[in-house]
C-alpha positions in Angstrom: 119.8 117.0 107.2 123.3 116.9 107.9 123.3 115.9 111.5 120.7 112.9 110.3 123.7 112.1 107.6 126.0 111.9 110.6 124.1 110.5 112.4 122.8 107.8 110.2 126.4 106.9 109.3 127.1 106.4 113.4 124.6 104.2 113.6 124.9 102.5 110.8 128.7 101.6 111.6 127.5 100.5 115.3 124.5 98.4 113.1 127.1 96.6 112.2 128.7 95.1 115.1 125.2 94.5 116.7 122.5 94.5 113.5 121.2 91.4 112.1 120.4 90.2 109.0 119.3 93.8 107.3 119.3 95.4 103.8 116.5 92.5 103.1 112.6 92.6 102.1 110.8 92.2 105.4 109.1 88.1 105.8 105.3 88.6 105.1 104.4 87.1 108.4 100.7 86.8 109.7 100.5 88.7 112.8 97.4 87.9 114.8 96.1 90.3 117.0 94.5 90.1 120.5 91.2 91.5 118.7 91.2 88.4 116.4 92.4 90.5 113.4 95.6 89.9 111.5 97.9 92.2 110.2 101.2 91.7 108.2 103.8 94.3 107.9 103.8 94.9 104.2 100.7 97.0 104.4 102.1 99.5 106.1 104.2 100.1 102.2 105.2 103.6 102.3 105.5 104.1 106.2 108.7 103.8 108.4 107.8 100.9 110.6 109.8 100.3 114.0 108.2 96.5 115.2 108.8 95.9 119.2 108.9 91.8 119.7 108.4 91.6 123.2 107.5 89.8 126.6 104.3 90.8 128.4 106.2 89.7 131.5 109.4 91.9 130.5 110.0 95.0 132.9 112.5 96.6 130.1 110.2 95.5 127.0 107.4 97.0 128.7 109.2 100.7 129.5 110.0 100.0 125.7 106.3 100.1 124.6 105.8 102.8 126.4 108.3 105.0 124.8 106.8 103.3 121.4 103.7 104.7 122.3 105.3 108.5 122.6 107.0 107.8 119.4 103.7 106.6 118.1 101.7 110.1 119.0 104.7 112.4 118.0 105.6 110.3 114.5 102.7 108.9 113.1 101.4 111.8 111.5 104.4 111.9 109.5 103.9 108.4 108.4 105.3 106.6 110.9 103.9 103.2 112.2 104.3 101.1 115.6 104.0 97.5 115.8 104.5 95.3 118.9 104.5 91.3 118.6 104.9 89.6 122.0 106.9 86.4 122.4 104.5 84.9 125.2 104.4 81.2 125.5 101.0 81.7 126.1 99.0 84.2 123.7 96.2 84.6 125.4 98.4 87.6 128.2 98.4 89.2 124.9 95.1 90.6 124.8 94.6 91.3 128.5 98.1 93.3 128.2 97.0 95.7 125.5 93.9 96.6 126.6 94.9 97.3 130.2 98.0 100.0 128.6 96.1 101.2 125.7 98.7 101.2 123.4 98.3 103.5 120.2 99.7 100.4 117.8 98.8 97.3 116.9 99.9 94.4 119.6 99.9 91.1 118.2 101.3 87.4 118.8 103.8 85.0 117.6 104.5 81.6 117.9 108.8 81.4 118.1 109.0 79.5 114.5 107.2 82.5 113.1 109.0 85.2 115.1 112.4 83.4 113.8 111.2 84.0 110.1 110.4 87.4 110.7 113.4 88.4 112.6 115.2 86.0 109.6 117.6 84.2 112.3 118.7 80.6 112.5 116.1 78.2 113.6 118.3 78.0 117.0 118.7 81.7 118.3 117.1 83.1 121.4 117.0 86.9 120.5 117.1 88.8 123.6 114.3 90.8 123.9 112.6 93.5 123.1 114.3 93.2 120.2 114.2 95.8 117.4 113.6 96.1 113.6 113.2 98.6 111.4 111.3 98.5 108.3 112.1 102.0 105.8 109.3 102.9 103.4 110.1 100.3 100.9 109.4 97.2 103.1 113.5 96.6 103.8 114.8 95.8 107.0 117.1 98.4 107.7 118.0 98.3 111.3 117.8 95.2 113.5 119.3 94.9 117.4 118.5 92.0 120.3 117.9 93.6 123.7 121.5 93.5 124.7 122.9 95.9 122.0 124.2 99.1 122.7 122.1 101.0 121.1 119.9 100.3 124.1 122.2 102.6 126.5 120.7 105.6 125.0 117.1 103.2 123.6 115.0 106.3 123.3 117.5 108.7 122.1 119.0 106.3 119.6 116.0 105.2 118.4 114.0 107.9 118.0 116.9 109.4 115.9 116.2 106.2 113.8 112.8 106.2 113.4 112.6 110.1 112.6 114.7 109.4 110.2 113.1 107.2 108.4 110.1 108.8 109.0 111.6 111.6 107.1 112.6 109.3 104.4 108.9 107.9 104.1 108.0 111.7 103.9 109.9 112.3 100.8 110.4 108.7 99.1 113.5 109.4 99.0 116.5 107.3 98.5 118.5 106.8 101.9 120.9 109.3 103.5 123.1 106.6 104.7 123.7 102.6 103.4 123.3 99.7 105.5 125.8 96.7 105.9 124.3 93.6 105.7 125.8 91.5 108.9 125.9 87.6 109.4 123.3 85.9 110.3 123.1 85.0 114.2 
């Protein structure tokens, strides 16, 4: 527990150079998926969600998704939950994408006004992607990076550390180990 302490505080301090807008309620956004459902965030209440907004046509966002996917197998269990939104211009790559890789999440669609109000940046930004947030058990955003943070030297190290975690928080509704500072807004 100590080494997540640590930890936690490490990141937390490097959040803050990098993080968006966190330490908020995440936007209830409709999410449509590729198999004409719709899913918002919110329901996953009481799970430590990691959501992947992403590029079909992105080499890094895909090798992302498929470390998401590992997470996914080895985390879920514990109450862990995977969500990838692609950025396309065009939705329908969306559905061709996930069924060709299989991926054990939900992949869904955005249009860029309703990816800016999830993400909760200015109506101008152009978040690198993939770009990262993390949602704790309670439905606040803890953790937030754009593609170019450098949290993505080490992505699957780092964030695996994050999402287990939180994970572990979500496993014992907990209070967290480790504060977040809320950073300006891009």
């Amino acid at each position: 527990m100590v080494t997540f302490r640590r930890l936690g505080v490490f990141l937390c301090l490097l959040s803050t150079c990098f993080a968006q807008h966190t330490g908020r309620k995440c936007a209830d956004v409709p999410i449509p998926l590729s198999d004409g459902k719709t899913i918002h965030i919110p329901q996953y209440h009481g799970k430590a969600v990691m959501i992947v907004l992403m590029r079909t046509d992105c080499p890094e966002c895909h090798h992302t998704l498929e470390f998401l996917s590992r997470l996914q197998n080895d985390l879920g269990p514990r109450g862990f939950q995977a969500v990838a939104i692609a950025l396309d211009d065009n939705p329908a790559n969306v559905g061709p994408y996930a069924m060709r890789y299989r991926f054990p999440f939900p992949v869904g669609h955005l249009d860029p006004t309703s990816a800016i109000k999830l993400m909760d940046l200015n109506a101008t930004a152009h978040p690198v992607v993939p770009y990262i947030m993390f949602v704790d058990w309670q439905g606040t955003v803890r953790f937030q990076y754009p593609g170019n943070a450098p949290i993505f030297n080490e992505a699957e190290k780092n964030l695996r550390t994050i999402a287990d975690g939180l994970t572990h928080e979500a496993a014992d509704k907990r209070a967290p180990t480790y504060k977040t500072v809320p950073a300006g807004k891009q």
